[in-house]
N, CA, C and O atoms as a GROMACS GRO file, in nm:
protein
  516
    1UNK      N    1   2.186   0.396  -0.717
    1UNK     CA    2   2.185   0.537  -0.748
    1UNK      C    3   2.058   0.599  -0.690
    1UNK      O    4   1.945   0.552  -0.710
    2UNK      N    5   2.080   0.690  -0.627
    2UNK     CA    6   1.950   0.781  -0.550
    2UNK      C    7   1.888   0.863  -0.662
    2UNK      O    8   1.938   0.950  -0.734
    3UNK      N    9   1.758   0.809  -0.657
    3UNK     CA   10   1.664   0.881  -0.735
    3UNK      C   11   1.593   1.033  -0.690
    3UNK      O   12   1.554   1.127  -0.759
    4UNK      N   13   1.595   1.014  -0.553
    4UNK     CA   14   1.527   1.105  -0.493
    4UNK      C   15   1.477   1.077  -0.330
    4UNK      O   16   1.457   0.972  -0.270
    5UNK      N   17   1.469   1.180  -0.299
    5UNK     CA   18   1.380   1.129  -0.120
    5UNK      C   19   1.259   1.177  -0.094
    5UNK      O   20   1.199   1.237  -0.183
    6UNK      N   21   1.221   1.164  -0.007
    6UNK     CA   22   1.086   1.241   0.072
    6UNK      C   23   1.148   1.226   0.220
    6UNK      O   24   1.164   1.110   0.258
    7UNK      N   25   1.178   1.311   0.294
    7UNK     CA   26   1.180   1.296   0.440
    7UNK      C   27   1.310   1.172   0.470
    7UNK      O   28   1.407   1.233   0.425
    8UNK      N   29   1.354   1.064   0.509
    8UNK     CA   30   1.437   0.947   0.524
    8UNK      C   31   1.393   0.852   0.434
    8UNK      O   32   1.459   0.748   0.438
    9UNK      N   33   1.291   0.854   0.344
    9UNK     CA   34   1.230   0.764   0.217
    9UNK      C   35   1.307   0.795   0.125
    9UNK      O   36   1.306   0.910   0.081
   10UNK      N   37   1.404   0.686   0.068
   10UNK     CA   38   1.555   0.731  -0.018
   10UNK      C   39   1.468   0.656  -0.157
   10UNK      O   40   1.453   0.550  -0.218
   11UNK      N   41   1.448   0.726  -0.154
   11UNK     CA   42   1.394   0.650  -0.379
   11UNK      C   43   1.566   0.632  -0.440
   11UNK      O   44   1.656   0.711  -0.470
   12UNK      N   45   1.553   0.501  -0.439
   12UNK     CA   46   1.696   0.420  -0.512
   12UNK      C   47   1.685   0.350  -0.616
   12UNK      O   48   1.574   0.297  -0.623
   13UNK      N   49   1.769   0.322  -0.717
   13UNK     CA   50   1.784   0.149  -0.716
   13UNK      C   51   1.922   0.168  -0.724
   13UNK      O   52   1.996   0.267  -0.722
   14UNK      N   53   1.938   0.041  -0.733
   14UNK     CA   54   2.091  -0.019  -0.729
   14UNK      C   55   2.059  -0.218  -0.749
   14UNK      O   56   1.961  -0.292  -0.760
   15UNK      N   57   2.239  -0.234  -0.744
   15UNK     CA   58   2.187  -0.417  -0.797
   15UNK      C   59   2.173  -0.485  -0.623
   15UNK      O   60   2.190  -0.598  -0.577
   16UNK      N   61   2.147  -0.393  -0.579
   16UNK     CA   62   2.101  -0.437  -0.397
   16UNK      C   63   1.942  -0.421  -0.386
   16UNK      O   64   1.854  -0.505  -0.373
   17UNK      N   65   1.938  -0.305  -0.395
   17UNK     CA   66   1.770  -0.245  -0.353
   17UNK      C   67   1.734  -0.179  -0.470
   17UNK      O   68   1.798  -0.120  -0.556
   18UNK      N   69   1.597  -0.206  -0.452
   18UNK     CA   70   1.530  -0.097  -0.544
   18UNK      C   71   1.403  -0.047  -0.491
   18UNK      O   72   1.315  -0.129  -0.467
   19UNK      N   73   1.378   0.120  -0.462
   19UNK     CA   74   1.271   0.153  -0.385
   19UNK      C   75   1.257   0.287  -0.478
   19UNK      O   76   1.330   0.384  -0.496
   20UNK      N   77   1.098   0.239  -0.541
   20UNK     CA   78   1.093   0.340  -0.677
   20UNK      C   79   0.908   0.369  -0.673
   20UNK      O   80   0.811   0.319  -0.615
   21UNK      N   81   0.933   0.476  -0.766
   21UNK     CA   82   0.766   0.520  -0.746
   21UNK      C   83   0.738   0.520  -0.893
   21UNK      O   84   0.833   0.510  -0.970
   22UNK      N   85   0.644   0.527  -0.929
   22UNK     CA   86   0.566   0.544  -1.033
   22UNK      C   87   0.415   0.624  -1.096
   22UNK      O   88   0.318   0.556  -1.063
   23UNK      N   89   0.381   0.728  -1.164
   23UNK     CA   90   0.280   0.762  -1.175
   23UNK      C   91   0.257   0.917  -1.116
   23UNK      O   92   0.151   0.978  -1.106
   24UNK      N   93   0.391   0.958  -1.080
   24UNK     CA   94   0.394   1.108  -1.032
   24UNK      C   95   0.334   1.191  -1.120
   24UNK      O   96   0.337   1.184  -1.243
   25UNK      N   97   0.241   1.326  -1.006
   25UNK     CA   98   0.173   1.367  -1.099
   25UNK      C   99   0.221   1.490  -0.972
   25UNK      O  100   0.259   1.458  -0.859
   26UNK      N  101   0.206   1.656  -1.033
   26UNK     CA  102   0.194   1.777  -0.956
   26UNK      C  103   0.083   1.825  -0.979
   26UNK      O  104   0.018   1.755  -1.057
   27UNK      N  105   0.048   1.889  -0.955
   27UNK     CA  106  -0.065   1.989  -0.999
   27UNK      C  107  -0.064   2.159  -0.895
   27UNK      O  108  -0.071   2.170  -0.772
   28UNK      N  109  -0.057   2.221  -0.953
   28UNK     CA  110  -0.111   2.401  -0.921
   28UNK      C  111  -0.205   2.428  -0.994
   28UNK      O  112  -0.248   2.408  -1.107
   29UNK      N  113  -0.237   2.500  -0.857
   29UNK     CA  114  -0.391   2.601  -0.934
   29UNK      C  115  -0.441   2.700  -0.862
   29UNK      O  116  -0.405   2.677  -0.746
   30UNK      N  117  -0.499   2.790  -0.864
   30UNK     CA  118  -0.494   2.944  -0.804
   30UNK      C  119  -0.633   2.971  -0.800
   30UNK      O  120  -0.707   2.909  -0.876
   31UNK      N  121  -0.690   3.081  -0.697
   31UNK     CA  122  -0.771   3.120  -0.655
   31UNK      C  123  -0.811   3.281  -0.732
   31UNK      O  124  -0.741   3.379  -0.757
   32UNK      N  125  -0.945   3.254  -0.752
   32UNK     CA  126  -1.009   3.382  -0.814
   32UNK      C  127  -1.160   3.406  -0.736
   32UNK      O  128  -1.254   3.330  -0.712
   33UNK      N  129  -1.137   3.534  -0.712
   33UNK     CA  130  -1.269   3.618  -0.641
   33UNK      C  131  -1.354   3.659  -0.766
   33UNK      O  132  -1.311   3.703  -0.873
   34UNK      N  133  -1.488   3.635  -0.729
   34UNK     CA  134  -1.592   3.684  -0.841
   34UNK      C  135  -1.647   3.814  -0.808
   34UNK      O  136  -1.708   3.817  -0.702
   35UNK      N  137  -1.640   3.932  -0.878
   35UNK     CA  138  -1.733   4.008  -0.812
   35UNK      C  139  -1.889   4.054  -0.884
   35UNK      O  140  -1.884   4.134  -0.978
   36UNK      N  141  -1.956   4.029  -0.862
   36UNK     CA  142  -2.072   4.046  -0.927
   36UNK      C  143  -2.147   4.161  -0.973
   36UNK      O  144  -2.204   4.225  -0.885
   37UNK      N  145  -2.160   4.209  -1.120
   37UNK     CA  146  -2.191   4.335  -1.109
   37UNK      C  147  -2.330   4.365  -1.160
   37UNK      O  148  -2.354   4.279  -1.244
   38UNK      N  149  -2.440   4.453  -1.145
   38UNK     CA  150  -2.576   4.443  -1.179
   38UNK      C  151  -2.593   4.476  -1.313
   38UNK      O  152  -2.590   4.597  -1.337
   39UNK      N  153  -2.613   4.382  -1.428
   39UNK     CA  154  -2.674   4.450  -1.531
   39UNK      C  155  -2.540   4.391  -1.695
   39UNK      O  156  -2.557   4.381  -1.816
   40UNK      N  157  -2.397   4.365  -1.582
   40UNK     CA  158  -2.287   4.365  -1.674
   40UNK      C  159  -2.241   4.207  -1.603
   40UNK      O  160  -2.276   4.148  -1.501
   41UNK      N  161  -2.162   4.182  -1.695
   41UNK     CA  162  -2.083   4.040  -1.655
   41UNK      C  163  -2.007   4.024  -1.492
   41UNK      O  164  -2.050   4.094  -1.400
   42UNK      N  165  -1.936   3.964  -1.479
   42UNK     CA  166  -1.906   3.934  -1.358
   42UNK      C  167  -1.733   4.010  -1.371
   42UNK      O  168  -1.684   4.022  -1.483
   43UNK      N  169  -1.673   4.045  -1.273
   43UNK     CA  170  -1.534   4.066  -1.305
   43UNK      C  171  -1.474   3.981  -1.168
   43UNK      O  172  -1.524   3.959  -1.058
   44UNK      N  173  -1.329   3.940  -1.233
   44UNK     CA  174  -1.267   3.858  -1.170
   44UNK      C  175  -1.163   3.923  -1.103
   44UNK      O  176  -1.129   4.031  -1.150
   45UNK      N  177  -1.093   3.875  -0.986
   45UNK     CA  178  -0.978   3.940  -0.942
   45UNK      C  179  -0.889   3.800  -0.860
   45UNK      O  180  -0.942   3.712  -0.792
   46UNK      N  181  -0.753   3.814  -0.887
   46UNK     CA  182  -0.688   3.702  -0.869
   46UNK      C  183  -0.664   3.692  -0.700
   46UNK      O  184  -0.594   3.770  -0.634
   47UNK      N  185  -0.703   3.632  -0.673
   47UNK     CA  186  -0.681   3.646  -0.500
   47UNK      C  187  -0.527   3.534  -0.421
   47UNK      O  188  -0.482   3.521  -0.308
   48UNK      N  189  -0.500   3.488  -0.526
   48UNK     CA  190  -0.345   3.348  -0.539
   48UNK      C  191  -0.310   3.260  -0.526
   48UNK      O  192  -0.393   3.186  -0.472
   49UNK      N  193  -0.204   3.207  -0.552
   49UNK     CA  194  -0.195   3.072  -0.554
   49UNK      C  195  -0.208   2.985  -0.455
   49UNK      O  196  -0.145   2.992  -0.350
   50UNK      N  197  -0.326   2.859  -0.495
   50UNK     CA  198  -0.312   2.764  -0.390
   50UNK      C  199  -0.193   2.697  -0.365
   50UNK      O  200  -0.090   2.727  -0.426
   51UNK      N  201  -0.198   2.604  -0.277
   51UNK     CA  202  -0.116   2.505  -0.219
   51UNK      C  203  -0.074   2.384  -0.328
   51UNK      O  204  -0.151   2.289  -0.316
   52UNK      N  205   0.010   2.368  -0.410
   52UNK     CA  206   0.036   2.284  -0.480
   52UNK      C  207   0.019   2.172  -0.437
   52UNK      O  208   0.018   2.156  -0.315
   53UNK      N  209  -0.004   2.045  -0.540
   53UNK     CA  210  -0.025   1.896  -0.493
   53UNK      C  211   0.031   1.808  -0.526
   53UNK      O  212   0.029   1.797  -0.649
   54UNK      N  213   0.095   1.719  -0.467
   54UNK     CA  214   0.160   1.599  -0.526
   54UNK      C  215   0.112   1.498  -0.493
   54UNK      O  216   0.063   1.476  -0.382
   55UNK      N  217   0.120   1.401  -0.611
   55UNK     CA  218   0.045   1.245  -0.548
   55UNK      C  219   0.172   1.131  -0.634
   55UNK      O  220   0.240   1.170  -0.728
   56UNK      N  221   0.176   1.038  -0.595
   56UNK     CA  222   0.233   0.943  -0.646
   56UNK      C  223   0.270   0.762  -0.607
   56UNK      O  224   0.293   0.734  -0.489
   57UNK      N  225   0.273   0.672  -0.693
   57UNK     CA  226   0.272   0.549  -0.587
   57UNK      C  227   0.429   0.499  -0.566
   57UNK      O  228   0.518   0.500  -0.651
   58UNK      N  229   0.439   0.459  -0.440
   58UNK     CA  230   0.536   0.359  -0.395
   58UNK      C  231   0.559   0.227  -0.400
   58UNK      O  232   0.496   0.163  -0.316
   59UNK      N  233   0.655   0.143  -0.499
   59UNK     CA  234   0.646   0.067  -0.565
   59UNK      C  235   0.760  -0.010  -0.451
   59UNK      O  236   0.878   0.022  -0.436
   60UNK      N  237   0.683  -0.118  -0.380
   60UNK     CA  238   0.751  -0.157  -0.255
   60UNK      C  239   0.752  -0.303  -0.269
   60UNK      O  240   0.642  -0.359  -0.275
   61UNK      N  241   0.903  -0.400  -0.278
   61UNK     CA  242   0.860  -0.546  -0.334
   61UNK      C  243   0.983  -0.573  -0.210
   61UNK      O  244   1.073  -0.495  -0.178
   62UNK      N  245   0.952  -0.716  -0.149
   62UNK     CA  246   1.101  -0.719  -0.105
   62UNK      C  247   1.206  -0.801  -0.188
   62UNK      O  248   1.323  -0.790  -0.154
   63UNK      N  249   1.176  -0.879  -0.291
   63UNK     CA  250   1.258  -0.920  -0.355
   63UNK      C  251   1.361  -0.830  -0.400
   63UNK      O  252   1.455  -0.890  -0.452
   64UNK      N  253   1.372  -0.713  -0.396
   64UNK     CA  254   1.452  -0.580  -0.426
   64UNK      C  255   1.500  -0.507  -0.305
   64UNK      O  256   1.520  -0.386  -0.297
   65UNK      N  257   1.515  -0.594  -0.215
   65UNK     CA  258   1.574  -0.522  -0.048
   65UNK      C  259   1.507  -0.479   0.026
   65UNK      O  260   1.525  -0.507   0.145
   66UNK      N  261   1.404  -0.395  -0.013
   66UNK     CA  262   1.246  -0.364   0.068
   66UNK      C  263   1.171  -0.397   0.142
   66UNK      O  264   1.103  -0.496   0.118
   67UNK      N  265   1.161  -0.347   0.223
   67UNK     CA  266   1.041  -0.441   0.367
   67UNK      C  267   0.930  -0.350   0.334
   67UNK      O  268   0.940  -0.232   0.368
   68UNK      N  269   0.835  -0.387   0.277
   68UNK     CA  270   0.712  -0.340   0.243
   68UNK      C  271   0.596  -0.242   0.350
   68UNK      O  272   0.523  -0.146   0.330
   69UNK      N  273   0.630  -0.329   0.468
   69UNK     CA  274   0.558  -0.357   0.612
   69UNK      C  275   0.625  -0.182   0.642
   69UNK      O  276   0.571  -0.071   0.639
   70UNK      N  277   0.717  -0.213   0.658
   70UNK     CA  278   0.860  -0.086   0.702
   70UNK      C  279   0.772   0.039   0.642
   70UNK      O  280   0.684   0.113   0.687
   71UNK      N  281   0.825   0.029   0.546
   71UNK     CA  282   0.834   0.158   0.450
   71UNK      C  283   0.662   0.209   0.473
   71UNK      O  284   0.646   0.327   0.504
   72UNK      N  285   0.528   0.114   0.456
   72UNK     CA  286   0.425   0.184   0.454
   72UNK      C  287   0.411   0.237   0.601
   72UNK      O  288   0.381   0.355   0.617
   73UNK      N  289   0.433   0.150   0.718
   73UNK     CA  290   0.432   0.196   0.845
   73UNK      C  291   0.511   0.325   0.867
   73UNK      O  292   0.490   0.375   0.977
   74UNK      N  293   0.603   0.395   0.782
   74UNK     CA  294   0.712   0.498   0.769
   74UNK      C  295   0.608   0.599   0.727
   74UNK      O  296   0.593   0.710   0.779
   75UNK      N  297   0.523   0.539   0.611
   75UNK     CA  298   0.455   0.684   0.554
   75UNK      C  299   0.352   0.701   0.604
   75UNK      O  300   0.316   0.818   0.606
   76UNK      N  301   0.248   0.584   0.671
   76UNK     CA  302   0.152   0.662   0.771
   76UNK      C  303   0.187   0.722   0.890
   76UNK      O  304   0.108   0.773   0.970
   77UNK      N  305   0.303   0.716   0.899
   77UNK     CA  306   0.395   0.798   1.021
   77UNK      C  307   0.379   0.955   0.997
   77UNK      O  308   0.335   1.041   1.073
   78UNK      N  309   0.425   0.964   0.881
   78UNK     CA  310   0.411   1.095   0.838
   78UNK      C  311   0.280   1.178   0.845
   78UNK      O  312   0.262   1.290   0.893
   79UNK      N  313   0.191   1.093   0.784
   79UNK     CA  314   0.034   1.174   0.753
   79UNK      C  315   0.005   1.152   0.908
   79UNK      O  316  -0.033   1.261   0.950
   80UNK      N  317   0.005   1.105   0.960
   80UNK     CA  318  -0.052   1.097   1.126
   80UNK      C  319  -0.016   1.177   1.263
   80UNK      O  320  -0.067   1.203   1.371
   81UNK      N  321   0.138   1.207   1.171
   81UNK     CA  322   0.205   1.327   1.237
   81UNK      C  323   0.217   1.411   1.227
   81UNK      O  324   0.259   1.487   1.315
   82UNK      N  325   0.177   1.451   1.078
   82UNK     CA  326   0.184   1.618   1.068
   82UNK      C  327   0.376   1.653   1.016
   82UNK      O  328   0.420   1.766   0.996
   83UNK      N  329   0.443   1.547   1.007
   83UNK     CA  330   0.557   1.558   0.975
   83UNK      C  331   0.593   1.677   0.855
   83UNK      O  332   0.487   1.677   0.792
   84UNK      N  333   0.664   1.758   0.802
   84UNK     CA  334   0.724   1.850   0.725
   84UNK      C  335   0.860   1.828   0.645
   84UNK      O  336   0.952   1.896   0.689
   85UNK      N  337   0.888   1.757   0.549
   85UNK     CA  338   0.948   1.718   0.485
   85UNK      C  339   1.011   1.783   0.293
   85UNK      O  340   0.943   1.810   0.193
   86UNK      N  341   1.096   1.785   0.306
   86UNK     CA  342   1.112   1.856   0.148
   86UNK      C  343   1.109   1.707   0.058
   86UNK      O  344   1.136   1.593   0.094
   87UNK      N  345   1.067   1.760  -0.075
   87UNK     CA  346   1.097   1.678  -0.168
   87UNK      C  347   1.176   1.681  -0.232
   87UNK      O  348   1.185   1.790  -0.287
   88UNK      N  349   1.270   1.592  -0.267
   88UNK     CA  350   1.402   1.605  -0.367
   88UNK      C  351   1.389   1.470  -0.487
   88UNK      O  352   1.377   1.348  -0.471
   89UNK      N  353   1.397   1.557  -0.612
   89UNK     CA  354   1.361   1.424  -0.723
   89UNK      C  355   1.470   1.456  -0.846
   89UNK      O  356   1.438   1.546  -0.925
   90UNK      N  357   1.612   1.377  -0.868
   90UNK     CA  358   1.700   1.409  -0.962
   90UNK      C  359   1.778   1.496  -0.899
   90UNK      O  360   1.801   1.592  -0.972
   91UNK      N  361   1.830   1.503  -0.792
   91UNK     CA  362   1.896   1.614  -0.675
   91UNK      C  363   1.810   1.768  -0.670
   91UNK      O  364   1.825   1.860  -0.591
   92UNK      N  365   1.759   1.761  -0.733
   92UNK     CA  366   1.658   1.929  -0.746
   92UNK      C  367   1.488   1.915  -0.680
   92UNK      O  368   1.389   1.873  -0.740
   93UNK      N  369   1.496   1.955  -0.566
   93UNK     CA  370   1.392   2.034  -0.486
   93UNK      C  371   1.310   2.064  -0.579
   93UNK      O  372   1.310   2.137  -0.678
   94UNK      N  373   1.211   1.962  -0.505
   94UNK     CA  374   1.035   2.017  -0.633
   94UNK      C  375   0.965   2.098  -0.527
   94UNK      O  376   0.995   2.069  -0.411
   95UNK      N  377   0.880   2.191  -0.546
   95UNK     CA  378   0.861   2.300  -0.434
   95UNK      C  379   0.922   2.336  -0.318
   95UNK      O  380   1.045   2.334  -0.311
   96UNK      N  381   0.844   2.374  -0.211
   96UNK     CA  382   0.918   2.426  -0.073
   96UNK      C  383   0.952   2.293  -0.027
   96UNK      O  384   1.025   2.201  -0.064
   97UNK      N  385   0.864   2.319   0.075
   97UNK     CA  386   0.841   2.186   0.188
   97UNK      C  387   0.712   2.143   0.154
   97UNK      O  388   0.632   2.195   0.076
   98UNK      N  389   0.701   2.037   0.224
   98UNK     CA  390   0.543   1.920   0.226
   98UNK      C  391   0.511   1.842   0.313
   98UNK      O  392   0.593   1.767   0.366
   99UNK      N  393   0.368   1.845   0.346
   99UNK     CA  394   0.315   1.773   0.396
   99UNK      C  395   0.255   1.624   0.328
   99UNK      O  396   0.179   1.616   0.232
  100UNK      N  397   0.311   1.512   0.408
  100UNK     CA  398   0.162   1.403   0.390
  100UNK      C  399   0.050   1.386   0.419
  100UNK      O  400   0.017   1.353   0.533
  101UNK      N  401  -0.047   1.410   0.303
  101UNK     CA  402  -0.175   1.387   0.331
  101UNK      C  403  -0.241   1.278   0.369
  101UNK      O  404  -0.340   1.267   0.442
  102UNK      N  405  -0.176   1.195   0.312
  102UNK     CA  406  -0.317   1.092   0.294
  102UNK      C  407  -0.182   1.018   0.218
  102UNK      O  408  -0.090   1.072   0.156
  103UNK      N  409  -0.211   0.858   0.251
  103UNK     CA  410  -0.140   0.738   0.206
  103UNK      C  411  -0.265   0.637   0.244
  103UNK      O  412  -0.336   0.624   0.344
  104UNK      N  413  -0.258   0.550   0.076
  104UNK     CA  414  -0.336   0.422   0.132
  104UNK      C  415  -0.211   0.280   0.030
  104UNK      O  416  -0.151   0.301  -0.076
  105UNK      N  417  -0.212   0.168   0.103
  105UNK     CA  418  -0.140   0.088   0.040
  105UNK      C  419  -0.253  -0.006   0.021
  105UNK      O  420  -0.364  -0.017   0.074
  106UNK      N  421  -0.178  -0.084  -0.091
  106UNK     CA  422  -0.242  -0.225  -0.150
  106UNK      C  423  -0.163  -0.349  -0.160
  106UNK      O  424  -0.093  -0.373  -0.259
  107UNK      N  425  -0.175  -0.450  -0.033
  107UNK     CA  426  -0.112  -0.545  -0.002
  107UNK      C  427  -0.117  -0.616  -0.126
  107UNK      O  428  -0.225  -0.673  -0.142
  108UNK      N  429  -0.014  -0.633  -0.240
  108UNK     CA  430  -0.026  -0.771  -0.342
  108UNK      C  431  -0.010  -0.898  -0.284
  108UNK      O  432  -0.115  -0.953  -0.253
  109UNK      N  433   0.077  -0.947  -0.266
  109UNK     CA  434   0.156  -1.080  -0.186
  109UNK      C  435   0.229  -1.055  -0.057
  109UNK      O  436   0.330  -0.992  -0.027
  110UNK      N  437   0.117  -1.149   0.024
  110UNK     CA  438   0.131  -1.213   0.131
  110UNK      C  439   0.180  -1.342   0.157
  110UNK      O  440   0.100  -1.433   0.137
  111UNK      N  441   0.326  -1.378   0.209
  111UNK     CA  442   0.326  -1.543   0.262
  111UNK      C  443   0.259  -1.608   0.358
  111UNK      O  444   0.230  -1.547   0.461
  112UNK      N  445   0.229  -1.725   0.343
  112UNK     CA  446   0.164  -1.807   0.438
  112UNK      C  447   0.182  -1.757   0.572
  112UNK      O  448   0.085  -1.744   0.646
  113UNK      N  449   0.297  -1.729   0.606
  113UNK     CA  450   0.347  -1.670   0.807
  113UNK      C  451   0.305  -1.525   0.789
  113UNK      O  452   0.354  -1.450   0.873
  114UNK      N  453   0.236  -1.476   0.712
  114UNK     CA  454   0.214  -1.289   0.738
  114UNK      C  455   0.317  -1.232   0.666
  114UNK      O  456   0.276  -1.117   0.651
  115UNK      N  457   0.432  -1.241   0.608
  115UNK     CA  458   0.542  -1.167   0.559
  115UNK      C  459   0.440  -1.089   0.424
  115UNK      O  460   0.379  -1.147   0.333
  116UNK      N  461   0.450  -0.949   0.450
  116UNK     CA  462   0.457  -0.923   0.334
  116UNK      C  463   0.556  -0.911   0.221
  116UNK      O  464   0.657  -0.856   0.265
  117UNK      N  465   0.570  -0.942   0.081
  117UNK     CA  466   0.653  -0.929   0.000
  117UNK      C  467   0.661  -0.827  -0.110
  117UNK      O  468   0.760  -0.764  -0.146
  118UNK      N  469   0.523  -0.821  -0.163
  118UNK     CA  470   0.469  -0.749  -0.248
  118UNK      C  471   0.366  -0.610  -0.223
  118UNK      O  472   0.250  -0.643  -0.196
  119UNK      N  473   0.390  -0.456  -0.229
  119UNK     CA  474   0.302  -0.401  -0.207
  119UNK      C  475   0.336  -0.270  -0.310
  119UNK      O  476   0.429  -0.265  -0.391
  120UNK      N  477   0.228  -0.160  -0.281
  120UNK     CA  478   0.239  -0.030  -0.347
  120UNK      C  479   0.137   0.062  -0.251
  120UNK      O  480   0.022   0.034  -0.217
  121UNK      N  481   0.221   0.186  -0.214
  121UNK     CA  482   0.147   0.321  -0.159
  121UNK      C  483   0.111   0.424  -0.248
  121UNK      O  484   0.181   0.446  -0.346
  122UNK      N  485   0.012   0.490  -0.226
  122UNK     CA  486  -0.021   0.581  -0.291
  122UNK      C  487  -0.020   0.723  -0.190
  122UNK      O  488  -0.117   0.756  -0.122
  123UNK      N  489   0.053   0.767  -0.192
  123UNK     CA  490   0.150   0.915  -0.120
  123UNK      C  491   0.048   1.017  -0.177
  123UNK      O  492   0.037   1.020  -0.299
  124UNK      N  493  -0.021   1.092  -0.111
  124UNK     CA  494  -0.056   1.267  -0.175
  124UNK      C  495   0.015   1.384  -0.052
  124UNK      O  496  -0.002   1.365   0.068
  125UNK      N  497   0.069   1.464  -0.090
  125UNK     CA  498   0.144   1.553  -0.036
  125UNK      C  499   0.073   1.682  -0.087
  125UNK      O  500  -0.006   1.693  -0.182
  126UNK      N  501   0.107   1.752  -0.024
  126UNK     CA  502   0.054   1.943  -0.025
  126UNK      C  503   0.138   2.025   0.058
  126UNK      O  504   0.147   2.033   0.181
  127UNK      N  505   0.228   2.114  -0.084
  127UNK     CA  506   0.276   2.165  -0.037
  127UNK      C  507   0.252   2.298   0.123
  127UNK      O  508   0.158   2.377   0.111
  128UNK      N  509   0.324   2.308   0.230
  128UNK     CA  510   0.323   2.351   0.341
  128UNK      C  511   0.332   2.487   0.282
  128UNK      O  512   0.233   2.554   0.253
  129UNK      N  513   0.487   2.533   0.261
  129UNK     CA  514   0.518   2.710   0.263
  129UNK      C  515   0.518   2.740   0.069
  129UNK      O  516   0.536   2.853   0.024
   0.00000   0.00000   0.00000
């Protein structure tokens, strides 16, 4: 069952694969101009909303169908490219579109020949439009 995507990154499971994240977080937050006045407090004026943020990890094993190697080489694809991608989580579009910022993974298990088996990415995205 499709959980959700990012770009061709299909967040699944099923009794085949399972390619799942954990630890999603959004965040908004908006911009304010100070203006400074002599003698009286400061007054504020809303100048708007920033760029929303998403961060979250990629929970990548291959015992669950997953090529670990694959999938992180997929998402530094993205941040390196400048790629533009929507997010979809539960069939419903979480903001516009997005960029990848920044991905770092953490190799768990390695086999003796180099295979990785075991890993997790940590994805931050910002929204584009």
């Amino acid at each position: 069952m499709a959980v959700g995507y990012f770009g061709d990154v299909v967040f699944s499971t099923s009794d085949k694969k399972i390619l799942s994240f954990r630890d999603f977080k959004l965040s908004a937050s908006s911009s304010w101009g100070e203006h400074k006045r002599n003698g009286r407090k400061s007054e504020w004026e809303f100048l708007g909303p920033n760029a929303e943020k998403v961060s979250f990890v990629v929970v990548l094993d291959a015992n669950y169908g997953v090529n670990p190697r694959r999938e992180i080489e997929k998402l530094i694809g993205y941040v390196e490219s400048g790629a533009i991608n929507p997010l979809v989580i539960g069939g419903k579009k979480v903001g516009g579109r997005w960029r990848a910022t920044a991905v770092s993974s953490t190799w768990g298990h390695i086999m003796n020949d180099g295979k990785l088996v075991k890993a997790s990415a940590s994805l931050t995205l910002e929204e584009y439009e």
